[in-house]
CHARMM-style PDB file with segment names, atoms N, HN, CA, C and O in Angstrom:
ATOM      1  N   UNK     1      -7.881  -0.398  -7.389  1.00  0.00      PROA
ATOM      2  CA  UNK     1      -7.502  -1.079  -8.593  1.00  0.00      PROA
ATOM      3  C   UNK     1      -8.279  -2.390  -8.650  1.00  0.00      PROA
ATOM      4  O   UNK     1      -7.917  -3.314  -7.921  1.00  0.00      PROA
ATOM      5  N   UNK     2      -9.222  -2.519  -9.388  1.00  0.00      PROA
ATOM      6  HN  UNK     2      -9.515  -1.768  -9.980  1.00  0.00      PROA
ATOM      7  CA  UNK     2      -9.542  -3.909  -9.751  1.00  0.00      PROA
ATOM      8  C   UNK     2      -8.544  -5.200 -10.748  1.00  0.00      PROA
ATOM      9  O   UNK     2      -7.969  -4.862 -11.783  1.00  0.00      PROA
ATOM     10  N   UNK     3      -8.516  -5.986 -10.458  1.00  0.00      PROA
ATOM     11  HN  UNK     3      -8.983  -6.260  -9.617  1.00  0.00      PROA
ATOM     12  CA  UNK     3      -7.476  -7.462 -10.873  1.00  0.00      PROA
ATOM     13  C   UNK     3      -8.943  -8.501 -11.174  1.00  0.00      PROA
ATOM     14  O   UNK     3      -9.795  -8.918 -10.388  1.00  0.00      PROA
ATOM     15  N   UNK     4      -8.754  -8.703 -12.863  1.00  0.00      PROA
ATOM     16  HN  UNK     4      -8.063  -8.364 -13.501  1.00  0.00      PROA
ATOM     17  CA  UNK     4      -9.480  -9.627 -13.054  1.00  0.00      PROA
ATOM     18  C   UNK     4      -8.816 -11.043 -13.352  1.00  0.00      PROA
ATOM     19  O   UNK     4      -7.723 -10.820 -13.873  1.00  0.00      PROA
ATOM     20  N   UNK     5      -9.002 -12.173 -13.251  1.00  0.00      PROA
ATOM     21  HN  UNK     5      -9.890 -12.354 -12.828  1.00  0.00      PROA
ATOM     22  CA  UNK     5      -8.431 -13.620 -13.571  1.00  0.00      PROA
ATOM     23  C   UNK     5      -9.119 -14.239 -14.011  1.00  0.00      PROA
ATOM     24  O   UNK     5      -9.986 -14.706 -13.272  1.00  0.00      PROA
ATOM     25  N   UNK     6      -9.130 -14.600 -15.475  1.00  0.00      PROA
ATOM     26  HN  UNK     6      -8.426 -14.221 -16.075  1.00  0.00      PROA
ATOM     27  CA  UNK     6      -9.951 -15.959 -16.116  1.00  0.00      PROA
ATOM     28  C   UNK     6      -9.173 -17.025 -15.684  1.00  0.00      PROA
ATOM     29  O   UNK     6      -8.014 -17.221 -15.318  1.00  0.00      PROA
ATOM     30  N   UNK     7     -10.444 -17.793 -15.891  1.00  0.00      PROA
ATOM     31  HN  UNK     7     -11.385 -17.634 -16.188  1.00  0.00      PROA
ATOM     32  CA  UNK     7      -9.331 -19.430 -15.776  1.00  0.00      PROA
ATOM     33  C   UNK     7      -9.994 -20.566 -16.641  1.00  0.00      PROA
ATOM     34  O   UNK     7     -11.180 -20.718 -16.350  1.00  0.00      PROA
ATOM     35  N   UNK     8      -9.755 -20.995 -17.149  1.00  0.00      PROA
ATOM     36  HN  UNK     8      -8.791 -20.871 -17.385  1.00  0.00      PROA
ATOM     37  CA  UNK     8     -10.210 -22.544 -18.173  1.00  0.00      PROA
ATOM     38  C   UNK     8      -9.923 -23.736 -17.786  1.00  0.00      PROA
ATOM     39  O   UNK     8      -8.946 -24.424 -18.080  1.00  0.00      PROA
ATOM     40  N   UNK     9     -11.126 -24.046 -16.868  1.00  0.00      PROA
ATOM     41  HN  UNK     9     -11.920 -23.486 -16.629  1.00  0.00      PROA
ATOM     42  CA  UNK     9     -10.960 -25.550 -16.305  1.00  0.00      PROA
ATOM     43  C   UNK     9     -11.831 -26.593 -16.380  1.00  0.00      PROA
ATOM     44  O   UNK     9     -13.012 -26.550 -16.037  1.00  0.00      PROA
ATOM     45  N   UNK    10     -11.224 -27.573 -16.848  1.00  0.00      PROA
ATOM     46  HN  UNK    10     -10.265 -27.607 -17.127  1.00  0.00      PROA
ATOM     47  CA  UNK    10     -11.974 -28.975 -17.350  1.00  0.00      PROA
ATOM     48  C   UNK    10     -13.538 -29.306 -16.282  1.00  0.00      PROA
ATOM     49  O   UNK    10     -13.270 -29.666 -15.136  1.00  0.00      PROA
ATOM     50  N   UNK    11     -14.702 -29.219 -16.551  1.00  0.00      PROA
ATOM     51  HN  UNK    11     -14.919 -28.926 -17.482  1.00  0.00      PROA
ATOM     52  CA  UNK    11     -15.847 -29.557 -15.644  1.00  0.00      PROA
ATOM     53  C   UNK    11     -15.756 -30.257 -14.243  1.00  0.00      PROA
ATOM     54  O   UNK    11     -16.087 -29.924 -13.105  1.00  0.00      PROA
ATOM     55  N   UNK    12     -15.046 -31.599 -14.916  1.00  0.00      PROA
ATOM     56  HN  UNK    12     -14.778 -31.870 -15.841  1.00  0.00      PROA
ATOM     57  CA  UNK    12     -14.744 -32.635 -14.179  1.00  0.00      PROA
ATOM     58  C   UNK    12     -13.987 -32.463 -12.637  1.00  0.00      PROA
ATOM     59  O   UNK    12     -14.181 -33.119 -11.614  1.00  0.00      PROA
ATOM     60  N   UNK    13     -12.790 -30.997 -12.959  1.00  0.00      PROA
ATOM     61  HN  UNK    13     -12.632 -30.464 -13.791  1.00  0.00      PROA
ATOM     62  CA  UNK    13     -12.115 -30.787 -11.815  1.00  0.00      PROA
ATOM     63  C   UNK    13     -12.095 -29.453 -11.157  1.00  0.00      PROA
ATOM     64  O   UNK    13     -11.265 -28.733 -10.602  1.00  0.00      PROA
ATOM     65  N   UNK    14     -13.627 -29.425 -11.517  1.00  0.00      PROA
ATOM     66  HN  UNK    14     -14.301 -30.010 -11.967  1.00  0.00      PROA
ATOM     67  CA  UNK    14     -14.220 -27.576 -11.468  1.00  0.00      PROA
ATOM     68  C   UNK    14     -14.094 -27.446  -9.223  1.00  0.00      PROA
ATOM     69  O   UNK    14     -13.550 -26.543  -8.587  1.00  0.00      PROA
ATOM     70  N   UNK    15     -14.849 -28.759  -8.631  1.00  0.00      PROA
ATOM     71  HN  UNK    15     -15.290 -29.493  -9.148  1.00  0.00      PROA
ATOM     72  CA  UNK    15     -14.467 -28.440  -7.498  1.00  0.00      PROA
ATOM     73  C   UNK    15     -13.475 -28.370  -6.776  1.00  0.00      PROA
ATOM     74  O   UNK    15     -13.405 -27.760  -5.709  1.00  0.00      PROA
ATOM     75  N   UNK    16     -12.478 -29.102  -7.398  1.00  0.00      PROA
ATOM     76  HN  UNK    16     -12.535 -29.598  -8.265  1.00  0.00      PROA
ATOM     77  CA  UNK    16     -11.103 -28.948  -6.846  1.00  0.00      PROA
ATOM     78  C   UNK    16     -10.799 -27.902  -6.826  1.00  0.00      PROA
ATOM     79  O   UNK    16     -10.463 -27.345  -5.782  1.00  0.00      PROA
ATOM     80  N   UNK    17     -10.841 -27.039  -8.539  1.00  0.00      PROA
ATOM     81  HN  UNK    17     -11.114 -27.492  -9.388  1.00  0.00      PROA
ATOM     82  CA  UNK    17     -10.326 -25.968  -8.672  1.00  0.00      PROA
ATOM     83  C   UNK    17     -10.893 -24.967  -7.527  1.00  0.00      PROA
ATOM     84  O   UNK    17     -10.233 -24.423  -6.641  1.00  0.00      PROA
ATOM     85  N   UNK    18     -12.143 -24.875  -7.747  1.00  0.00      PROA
ATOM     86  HN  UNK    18     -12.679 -25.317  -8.467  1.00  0.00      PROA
ATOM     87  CA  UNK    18     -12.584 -23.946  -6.332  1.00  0.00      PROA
ATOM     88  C   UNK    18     -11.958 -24.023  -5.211  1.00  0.00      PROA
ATOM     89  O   UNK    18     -11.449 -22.958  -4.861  1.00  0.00      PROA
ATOM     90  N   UNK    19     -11.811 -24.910  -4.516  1.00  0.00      PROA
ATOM     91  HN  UNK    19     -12.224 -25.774  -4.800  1.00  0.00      PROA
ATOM     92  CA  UNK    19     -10.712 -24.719  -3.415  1.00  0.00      PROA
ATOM     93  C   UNK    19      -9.716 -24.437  -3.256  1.00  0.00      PROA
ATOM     94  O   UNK    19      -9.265 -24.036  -2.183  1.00  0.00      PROA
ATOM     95  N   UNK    20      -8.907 -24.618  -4.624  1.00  0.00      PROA
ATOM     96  HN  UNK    20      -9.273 -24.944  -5.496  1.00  0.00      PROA
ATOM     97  CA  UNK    20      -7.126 -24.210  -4.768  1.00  0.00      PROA
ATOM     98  C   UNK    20      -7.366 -22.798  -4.988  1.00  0.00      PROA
ATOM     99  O   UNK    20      -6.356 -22.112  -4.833  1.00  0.00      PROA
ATOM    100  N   UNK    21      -8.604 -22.062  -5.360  1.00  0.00      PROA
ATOM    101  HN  UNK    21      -9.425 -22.619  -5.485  1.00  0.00      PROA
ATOM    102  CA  UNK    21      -8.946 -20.460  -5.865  1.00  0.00      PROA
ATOM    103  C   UNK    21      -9.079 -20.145  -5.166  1.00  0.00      PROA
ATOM    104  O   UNK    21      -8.739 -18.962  -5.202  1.00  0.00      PROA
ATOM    105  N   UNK    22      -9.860 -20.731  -3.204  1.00  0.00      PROA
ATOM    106  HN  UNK    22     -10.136 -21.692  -3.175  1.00  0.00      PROA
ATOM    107  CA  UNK    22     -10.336 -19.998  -2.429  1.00  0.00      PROA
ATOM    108  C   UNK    22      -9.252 -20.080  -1.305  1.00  0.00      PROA
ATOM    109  O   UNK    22      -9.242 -19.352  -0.312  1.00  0.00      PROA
ATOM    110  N   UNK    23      -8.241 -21.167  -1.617  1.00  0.00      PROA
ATOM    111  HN  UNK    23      -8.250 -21.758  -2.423  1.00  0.00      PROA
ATOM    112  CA  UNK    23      -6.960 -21.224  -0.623  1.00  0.00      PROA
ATOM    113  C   UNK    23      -6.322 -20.238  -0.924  1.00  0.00      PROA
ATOM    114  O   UNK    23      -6.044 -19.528   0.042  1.00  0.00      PROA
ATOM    115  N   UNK    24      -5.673 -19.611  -2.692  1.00  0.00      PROA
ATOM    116  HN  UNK    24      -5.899 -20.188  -3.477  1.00  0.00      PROA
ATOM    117  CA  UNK    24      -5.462 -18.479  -2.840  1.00  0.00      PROA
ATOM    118  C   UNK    24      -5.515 -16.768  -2.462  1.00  0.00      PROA
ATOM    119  O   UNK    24      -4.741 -15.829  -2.279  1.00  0.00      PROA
ATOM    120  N   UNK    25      -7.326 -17.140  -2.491  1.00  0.00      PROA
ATOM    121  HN  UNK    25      -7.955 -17.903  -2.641  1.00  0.00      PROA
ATOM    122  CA  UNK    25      -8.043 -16.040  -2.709  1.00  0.00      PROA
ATOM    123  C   UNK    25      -7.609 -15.505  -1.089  1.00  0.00      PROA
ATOM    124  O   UNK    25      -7.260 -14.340  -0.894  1.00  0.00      PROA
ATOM    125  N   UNK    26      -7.686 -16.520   0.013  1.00  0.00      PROA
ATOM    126  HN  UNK    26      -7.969 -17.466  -0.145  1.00  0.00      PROA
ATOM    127  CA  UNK    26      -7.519 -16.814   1.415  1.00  0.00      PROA
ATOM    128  C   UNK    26      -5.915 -15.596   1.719  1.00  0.00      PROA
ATOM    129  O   UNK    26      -5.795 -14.536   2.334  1.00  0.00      PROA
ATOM    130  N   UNK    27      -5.053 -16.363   1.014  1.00  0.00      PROA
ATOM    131  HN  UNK    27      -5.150 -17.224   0.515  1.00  0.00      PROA
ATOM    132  CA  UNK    27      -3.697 -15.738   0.941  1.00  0.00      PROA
ATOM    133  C   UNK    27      -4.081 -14.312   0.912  1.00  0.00      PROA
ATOM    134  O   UNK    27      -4.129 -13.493   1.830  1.00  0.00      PROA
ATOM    135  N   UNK    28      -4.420 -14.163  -0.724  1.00  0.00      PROA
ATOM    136  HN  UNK    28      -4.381 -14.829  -1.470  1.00  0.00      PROA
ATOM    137  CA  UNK    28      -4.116 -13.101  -0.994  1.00  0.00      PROA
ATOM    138  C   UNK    28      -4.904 -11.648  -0.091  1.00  0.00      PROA
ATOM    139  O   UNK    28      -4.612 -10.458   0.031  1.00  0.00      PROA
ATOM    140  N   UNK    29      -6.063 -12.575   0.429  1.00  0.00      PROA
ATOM    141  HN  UNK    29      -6.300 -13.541   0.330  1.00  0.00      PROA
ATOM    142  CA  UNK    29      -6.813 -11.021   1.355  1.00  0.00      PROA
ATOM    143  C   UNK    29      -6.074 -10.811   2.886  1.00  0.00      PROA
ATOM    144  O   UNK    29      -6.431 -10.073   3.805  1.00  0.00      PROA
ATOM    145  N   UNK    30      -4.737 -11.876   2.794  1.00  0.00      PROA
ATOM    146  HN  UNK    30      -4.447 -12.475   2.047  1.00  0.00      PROA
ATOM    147  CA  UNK    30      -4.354 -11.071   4.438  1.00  0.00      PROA
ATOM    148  C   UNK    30      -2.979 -10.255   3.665  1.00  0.00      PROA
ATOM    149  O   UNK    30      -1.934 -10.030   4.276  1.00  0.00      PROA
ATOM    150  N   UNK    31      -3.138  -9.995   2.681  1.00  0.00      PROA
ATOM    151  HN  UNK    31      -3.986 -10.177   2.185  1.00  0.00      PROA
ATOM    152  CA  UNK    31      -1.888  -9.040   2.188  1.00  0.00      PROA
ATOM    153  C   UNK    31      -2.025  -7.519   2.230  1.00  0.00      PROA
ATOM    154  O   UNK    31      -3.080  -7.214   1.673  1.00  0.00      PROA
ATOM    155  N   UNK    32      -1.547  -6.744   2.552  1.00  0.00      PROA
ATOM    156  HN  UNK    32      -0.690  -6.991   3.004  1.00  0.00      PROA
ATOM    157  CA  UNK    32      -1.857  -5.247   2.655  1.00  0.00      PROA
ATOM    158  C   UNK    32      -2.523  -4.845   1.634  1.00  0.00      PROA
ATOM    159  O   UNK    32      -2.384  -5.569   0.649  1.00  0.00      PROA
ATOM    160  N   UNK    33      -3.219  -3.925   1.503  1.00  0.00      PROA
ATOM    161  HN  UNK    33      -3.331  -3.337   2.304  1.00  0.00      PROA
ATOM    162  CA  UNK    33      -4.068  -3.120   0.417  1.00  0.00      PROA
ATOM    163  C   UNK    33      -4.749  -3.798  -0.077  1.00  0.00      PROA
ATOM    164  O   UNK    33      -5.347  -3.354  -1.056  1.00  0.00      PROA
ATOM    165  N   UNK    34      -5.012  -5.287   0.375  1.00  0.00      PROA
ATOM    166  HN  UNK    34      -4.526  -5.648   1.171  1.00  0.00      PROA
ATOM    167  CA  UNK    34      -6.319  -6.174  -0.779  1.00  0.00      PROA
ATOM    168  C   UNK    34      -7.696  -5.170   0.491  1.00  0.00      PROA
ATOM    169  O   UNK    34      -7.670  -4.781   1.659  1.00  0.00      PROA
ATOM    170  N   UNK    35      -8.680  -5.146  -0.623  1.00  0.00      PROA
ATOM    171  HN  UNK    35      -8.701  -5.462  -1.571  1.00  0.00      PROA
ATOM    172  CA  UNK    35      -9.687  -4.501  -0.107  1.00  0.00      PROA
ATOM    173  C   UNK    35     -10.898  -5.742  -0.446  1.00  0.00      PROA
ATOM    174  O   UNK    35     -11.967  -5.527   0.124  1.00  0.00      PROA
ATOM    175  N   UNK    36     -10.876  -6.261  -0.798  1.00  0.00      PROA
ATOM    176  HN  UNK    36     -10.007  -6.436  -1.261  1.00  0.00      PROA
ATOM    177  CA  UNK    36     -12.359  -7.331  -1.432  1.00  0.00      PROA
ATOM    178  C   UNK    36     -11.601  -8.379  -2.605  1.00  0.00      PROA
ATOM    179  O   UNK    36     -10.514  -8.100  -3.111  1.00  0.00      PROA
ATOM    180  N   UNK    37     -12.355  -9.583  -2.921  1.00  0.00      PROA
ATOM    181  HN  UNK    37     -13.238  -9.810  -2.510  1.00  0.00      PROA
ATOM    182  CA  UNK    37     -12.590 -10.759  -3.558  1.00  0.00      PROA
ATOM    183  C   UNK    37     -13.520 -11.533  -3.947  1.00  0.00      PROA
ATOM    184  O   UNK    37     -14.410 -11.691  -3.112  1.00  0.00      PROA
ATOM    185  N   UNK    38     -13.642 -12.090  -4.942  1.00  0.00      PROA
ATOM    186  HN  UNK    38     -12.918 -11.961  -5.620  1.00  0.00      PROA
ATOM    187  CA  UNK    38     -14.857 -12.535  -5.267  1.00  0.00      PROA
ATOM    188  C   UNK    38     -14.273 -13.700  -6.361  1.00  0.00      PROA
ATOM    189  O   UNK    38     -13.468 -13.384  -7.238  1.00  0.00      PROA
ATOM    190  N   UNK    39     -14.851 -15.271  -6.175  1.00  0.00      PROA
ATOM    191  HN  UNK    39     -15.504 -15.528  -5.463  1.00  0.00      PROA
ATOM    192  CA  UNK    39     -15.051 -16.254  -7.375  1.00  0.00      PROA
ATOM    193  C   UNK    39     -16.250 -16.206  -8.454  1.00  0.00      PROA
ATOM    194  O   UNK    39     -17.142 -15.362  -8.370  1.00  0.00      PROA
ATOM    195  N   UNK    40     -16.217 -16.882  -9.164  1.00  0.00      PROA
ATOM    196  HN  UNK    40     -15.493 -17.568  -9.232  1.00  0.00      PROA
ATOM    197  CA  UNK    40     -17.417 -17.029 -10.011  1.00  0.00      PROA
ATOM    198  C   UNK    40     -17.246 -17.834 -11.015  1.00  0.00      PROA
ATOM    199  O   UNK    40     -16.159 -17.818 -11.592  1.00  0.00      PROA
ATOM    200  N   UNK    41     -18.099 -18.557 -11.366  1.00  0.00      PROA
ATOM    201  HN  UNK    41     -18.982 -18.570 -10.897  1.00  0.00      PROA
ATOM    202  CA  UNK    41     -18.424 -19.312 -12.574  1.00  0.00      PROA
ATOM    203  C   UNK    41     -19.058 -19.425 -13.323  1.00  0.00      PROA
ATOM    204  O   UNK    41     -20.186 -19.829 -13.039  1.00  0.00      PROA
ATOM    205  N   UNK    42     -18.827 -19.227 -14.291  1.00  0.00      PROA
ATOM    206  HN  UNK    42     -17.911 -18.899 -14.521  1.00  0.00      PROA
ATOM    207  CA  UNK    42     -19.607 -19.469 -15.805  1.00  0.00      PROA
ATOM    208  C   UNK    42     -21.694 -19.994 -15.806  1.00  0.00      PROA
ATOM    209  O   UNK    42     -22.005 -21.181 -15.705  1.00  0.00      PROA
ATOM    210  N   UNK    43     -22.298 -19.376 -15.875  1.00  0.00      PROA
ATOM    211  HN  UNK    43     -22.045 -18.412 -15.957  1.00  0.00      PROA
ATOM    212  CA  UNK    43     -23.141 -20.389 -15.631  1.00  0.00      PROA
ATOM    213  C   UNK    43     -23.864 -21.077 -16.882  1.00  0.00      PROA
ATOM    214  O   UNK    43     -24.793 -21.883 -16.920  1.00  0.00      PROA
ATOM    215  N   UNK    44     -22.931 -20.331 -18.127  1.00  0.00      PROA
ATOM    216  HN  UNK    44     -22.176 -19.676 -18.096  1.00  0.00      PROA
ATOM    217  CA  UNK    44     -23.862 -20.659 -19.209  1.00  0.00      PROA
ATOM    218  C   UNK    44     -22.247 -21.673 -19.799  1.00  0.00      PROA
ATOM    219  O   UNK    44     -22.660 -22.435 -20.673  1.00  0.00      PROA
ATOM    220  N   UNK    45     -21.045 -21.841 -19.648  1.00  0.00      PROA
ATOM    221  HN  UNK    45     -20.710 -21.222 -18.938  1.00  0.00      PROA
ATOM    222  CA  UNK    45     -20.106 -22.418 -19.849  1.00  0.00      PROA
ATOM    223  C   UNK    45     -19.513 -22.771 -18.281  1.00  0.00      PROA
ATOM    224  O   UNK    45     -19.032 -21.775 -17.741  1.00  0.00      PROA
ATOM    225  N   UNK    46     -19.470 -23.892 -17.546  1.00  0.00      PROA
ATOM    226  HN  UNK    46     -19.861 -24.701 -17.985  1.00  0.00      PROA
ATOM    227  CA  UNK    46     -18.958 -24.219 -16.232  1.00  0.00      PROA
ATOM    228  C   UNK    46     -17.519 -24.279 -16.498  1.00  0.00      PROA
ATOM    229  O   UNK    46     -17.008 -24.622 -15.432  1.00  0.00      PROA
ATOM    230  N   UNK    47     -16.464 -24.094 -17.522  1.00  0.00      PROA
ATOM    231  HN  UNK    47     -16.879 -23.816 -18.389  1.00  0.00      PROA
ATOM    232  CA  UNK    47     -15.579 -24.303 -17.563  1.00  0.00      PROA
ATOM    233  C   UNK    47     -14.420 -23.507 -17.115  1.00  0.00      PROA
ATOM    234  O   UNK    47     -13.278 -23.707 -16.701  1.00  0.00      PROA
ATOM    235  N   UNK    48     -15.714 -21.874 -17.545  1.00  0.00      PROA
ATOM    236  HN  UNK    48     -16.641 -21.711 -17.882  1.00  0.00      PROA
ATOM    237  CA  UNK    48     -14.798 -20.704 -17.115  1.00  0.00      PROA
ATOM    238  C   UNK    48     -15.046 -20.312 -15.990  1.00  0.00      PROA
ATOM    239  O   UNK    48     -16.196 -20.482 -15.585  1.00  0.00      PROA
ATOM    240  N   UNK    49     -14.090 -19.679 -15.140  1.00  0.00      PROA
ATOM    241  HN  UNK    49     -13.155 -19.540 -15.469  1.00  0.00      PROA
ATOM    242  CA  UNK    49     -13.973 -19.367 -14.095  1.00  0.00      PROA
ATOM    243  C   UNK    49     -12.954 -17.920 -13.919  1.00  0.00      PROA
ATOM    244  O   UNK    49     -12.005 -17.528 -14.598  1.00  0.00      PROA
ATOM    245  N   UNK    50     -13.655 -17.320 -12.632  1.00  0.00      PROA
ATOM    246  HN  UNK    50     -14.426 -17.639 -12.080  1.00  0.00      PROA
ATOM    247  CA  UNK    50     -12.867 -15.685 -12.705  1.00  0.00      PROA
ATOM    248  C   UNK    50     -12.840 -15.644 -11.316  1.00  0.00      PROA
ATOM    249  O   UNK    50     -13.615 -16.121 -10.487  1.00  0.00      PROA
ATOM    250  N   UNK    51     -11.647 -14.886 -11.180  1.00  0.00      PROA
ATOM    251  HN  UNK    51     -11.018 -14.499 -11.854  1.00  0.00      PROA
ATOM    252  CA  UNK    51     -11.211 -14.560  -9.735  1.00  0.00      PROA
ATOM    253  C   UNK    51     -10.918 -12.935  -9.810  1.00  0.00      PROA
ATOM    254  O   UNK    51     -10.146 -12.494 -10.662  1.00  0.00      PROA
ATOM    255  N   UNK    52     -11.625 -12.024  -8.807  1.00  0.00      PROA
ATOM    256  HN  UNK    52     -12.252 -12.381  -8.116  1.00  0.00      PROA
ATOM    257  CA  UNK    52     -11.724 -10.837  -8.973  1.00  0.00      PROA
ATOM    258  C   UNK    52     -11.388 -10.135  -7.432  1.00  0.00      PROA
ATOM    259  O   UNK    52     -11.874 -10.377  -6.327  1.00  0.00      PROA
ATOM    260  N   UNK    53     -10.471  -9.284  -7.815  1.00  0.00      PROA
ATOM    261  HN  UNK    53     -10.076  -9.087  -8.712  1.00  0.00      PROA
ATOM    262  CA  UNK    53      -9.488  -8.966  -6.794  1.00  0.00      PROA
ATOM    263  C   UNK    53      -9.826  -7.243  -6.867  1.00  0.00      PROA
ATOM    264  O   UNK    53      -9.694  -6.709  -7.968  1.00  0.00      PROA
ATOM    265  N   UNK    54     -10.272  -6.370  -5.652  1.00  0.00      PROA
ATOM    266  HN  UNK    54     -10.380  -6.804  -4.757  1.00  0.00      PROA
ATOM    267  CA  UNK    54      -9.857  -5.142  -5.374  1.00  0.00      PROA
ATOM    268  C   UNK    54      -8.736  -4.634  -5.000  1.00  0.00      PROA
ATOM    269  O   UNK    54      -8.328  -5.264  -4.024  1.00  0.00      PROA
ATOM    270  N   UNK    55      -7.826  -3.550  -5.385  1.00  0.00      PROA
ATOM    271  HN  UNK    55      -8.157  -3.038  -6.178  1.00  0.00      PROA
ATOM    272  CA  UNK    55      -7.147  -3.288  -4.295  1.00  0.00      PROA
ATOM    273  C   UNK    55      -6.886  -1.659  -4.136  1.00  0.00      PROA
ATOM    274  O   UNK    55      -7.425  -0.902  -4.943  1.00  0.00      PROA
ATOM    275  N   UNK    56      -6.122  -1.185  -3.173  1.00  0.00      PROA
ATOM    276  HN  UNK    56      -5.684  -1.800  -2.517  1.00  0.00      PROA
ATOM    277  CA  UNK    56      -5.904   0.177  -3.013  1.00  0.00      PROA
ATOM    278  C   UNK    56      -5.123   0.769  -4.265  1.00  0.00      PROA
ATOM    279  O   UNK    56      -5.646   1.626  -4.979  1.00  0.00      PROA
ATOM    280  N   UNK    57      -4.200   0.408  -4.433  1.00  0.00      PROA
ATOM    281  HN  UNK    57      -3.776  -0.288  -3.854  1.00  0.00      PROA
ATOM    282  CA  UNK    57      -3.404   0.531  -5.760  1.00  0.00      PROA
ATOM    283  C   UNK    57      -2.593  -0.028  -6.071  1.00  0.00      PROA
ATOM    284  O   UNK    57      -2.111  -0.793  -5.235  1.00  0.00      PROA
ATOM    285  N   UNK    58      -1.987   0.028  -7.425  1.00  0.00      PROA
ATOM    286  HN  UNK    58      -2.378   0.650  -8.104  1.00  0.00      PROA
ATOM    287  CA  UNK    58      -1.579  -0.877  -7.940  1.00  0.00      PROA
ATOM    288  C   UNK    58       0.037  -1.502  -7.339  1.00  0.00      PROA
ATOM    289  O   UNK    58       0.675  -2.395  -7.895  1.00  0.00      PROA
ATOM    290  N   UNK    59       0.447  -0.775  -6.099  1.00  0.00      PROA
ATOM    291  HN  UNK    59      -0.072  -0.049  -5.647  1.00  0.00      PROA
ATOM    292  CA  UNK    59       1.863  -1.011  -6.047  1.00  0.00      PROA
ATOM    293  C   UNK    59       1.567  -2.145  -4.470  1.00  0.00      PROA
ATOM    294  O   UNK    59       2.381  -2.912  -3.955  1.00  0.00      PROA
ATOM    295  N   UNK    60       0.407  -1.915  -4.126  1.00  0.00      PROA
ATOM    296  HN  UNK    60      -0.254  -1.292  -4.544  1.00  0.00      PROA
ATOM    297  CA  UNK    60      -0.717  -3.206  -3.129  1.00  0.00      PROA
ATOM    298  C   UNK    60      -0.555  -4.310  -3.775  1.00  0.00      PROA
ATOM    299  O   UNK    60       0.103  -5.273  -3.382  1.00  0.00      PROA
ATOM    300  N   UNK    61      -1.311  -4.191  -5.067  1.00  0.00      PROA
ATOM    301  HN  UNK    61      -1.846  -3.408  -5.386  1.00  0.00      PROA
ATOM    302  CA  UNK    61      -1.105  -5.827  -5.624  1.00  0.00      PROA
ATOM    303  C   UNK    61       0.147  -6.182  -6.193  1.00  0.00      PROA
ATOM    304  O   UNK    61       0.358  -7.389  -6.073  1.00  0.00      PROA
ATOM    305  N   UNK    62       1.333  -5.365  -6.949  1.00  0.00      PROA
ATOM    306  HN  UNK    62       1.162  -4.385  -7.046  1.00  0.00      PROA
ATOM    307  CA  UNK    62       2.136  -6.439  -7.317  1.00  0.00      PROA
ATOM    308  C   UNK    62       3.568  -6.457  -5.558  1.00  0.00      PROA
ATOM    309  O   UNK    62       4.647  -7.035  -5.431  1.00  0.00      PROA
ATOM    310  N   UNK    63       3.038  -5.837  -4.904  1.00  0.00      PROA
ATOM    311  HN  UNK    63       2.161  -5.367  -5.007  1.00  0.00      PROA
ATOM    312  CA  UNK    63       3.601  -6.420  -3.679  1.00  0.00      PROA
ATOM    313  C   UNK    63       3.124  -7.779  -3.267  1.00  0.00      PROA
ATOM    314  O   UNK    63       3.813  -8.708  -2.848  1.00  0.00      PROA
ATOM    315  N   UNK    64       1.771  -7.738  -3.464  1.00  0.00      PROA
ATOM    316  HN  UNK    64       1.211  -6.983  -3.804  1.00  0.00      PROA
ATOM    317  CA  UNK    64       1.174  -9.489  -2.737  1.00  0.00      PROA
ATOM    318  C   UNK    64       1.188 -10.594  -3.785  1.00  0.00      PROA
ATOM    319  O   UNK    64       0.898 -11.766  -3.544  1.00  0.00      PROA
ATOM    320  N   UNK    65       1.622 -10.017  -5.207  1.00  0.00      PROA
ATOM    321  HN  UNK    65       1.857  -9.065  -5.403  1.00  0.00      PROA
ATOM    322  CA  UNK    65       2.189 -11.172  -6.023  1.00  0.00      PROA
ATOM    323  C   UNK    65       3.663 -11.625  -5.823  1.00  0.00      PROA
ATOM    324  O   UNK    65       4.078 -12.568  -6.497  1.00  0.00      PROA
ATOM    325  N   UNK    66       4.639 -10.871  -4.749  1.00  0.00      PROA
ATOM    326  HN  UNK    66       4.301 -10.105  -4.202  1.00  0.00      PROA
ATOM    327  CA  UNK    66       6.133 -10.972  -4.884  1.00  0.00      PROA
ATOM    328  C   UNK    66       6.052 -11.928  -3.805  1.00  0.00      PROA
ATOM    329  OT1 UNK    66       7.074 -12.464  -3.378  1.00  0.00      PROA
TER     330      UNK     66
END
């Protein structure tokens, strides 16, 4: 199952945000069935930002959201 996440964040607090995404991202890959992760940013708008989540199926991820 792929999990996509936009996010809309002000330029100014774009590196912060990266770290609160990768402390997340951190979490969420020691949870059962996460298989892969990936950040990214905008390169033609720095504002947007996506967090992209694999998993085995779908009852994997809304377990590691509970």
């Amino acid at each position: 199952m792929l999990v996509v996440n936009r996010f809309r964040v002000p330029v100014e607090d774009g590196e912060a945000f990266r770290a609160d995404l990768t402390n997340a991202l951190d979490v969420l890959a020691e949870r059962s069935g996460y298989v892969e992760g990936r950040i990214g940013r905008n390169l033609d708008d720095p504002s947007l930002w996506v967090l992209t989540t694999r998993w085995e199926n779908v009852g994997s991820y809304r377990r590691a959201l509970g």
